[in-house]
NUNU-665043 format. One line per 2 residues: for each residue x, y, z of N, C-alpha, C. Coordinates in steps of 0.05 Angstrom, whole numbers, plus 32768, in hexadecimal, padded with zeros to 4 digits. Example, Ala and Ser with C-alpha at 12.3 -4.5 7.8 and 13.67 -1.06 7.14 Angstrom:
2
8108 7F8E 809C 80F6 7FA6 809C 8108 7FBE 809C  8101 7FD3 808E 8111 7FEB 808F 8102 8001 809D $
This chain:
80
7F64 8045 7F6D 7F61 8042 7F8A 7F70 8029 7F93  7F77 8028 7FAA 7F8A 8010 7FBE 7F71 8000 7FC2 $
7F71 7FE6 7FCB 7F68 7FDD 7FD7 7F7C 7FCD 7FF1  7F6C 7FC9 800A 7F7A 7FC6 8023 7F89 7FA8 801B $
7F7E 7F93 8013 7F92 7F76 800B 7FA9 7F8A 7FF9  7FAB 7FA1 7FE8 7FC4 7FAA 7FD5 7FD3 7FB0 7FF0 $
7FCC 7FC7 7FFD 7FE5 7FD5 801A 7FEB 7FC1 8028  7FD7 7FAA 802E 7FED 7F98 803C 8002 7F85 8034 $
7FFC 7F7E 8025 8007 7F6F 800C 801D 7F7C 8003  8020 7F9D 7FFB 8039 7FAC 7FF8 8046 7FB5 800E $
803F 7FB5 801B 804B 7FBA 803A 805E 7F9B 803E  8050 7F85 803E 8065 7F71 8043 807D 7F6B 802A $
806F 7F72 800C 8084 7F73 7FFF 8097 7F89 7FFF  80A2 7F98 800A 80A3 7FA6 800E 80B9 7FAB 802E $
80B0 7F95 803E 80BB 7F94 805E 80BC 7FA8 8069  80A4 7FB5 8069 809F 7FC9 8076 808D 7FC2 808E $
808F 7FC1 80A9 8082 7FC4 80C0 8065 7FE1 80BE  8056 7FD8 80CE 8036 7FEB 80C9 8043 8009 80CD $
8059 8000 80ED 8062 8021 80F0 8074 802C 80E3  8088 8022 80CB 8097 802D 80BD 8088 803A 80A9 $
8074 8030 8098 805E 8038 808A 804D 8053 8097  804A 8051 80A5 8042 8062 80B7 804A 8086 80B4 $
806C 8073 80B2 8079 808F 80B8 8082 809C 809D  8085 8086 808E 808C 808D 8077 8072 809F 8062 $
805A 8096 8068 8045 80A7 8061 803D 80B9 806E  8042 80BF 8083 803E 80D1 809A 8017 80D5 809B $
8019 80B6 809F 7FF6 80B0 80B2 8000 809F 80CA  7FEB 80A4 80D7 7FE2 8092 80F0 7FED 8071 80F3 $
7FF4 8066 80FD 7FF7 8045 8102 7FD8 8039 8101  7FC6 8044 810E 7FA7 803D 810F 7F99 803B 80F2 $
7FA9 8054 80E6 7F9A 805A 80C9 7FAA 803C 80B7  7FBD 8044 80BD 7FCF 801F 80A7 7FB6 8007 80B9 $
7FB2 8009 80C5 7FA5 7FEC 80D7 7F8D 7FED 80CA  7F82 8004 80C6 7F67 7FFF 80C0 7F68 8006 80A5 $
7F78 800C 8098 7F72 800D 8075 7F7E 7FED 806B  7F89 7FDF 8077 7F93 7FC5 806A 7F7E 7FAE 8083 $
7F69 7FBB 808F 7F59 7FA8 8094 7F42 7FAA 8089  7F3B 7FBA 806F 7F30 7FBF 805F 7F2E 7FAA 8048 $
7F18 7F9F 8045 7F15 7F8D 802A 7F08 7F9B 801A  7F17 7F9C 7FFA 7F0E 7FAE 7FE1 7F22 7FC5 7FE8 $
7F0D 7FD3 7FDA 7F15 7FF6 7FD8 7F1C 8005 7FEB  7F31 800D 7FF9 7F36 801E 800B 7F1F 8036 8013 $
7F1B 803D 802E 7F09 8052 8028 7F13 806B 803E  7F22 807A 8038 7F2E 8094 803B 7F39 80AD 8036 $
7F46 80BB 8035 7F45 80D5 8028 7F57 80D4 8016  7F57 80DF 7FFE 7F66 80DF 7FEA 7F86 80E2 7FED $
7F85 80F5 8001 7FAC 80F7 8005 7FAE 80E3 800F  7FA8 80DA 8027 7FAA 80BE 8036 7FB9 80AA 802B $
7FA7 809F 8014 7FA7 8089 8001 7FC2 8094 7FF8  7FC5 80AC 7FE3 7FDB 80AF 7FD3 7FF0 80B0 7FE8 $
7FF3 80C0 8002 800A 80B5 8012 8016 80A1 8011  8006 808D 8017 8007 8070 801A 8011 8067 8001 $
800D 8065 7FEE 8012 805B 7FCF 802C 806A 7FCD  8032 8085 7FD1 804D 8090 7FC7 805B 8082 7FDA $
805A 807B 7FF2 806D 8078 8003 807B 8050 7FFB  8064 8042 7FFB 8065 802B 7FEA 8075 802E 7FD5 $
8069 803A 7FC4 807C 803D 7FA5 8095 8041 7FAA  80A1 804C 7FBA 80B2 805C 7FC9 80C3 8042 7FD3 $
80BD 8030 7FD7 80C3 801D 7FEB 80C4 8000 7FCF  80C6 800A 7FAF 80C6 7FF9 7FA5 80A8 7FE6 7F9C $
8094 7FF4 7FA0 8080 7FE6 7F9B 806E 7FE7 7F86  806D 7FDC 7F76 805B 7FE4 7F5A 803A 7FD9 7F61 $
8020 7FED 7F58 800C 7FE0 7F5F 7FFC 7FDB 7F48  7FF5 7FC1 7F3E 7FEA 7FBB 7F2A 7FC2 7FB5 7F2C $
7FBB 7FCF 7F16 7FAB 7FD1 7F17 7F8A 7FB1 7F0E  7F72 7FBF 7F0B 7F5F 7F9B 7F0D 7F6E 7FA4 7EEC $
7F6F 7F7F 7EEA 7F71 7F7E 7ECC 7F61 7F64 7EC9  7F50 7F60 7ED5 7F3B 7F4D 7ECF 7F40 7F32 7EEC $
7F55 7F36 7EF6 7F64 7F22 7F06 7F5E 7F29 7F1B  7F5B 7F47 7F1E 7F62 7F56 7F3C 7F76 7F68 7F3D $
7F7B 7F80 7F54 7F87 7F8A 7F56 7FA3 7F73 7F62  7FC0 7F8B 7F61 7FD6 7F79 7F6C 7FEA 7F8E 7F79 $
7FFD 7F7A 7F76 801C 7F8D 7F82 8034 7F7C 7F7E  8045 7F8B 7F74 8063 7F7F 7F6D 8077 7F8F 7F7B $
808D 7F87 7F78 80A5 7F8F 7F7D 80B1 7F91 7F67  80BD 7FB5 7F63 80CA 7FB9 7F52 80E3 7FAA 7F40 $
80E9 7FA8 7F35 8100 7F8F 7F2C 8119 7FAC 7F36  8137 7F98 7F42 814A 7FB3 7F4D 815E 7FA5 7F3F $
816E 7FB2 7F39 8181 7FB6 7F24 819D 7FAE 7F37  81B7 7F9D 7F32 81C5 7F9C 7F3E 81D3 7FAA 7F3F $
């Protein structure tokens, strides 16, 4: 599962604006607003979430699961 600090956090790595995300997952602008004003665990429907994560990934975003630290997010390494 995402948590809302991961989507916002990959959204800016990322330089993606709420409504480009938006479109690129094909949800709502309201739904990005209120899933990354979410602290913890995201809480919505299963495509939702994976929208959101493919469209990220998509956009270069790797999401690193708790490994005792917490969840995270990187930026893919790009190749010249």
């Amino acid at each position: 599962m995402l948590t809302g600090e991961q989507i916002r956090a990959a959204r800016a790595l990322a330089r993606l604006e709420q409504t480009d995300l938006a479109g690129k997952a094909s949800v709502s602008v309201e739904t990005i607003k209120r899933l990354e004003g979410m602290r913890g665990t995201v809480s919505a429907q299963m495509a939702t979430v994976l929208a959101i994560k493919r469209a990220l990934e998509a956009a270069g975003v790797i999401f690193i699961d708790e490994n005792g630290e917490g969840p995270g997010v990187r930026l893919r390494k790009t190749t010249a």
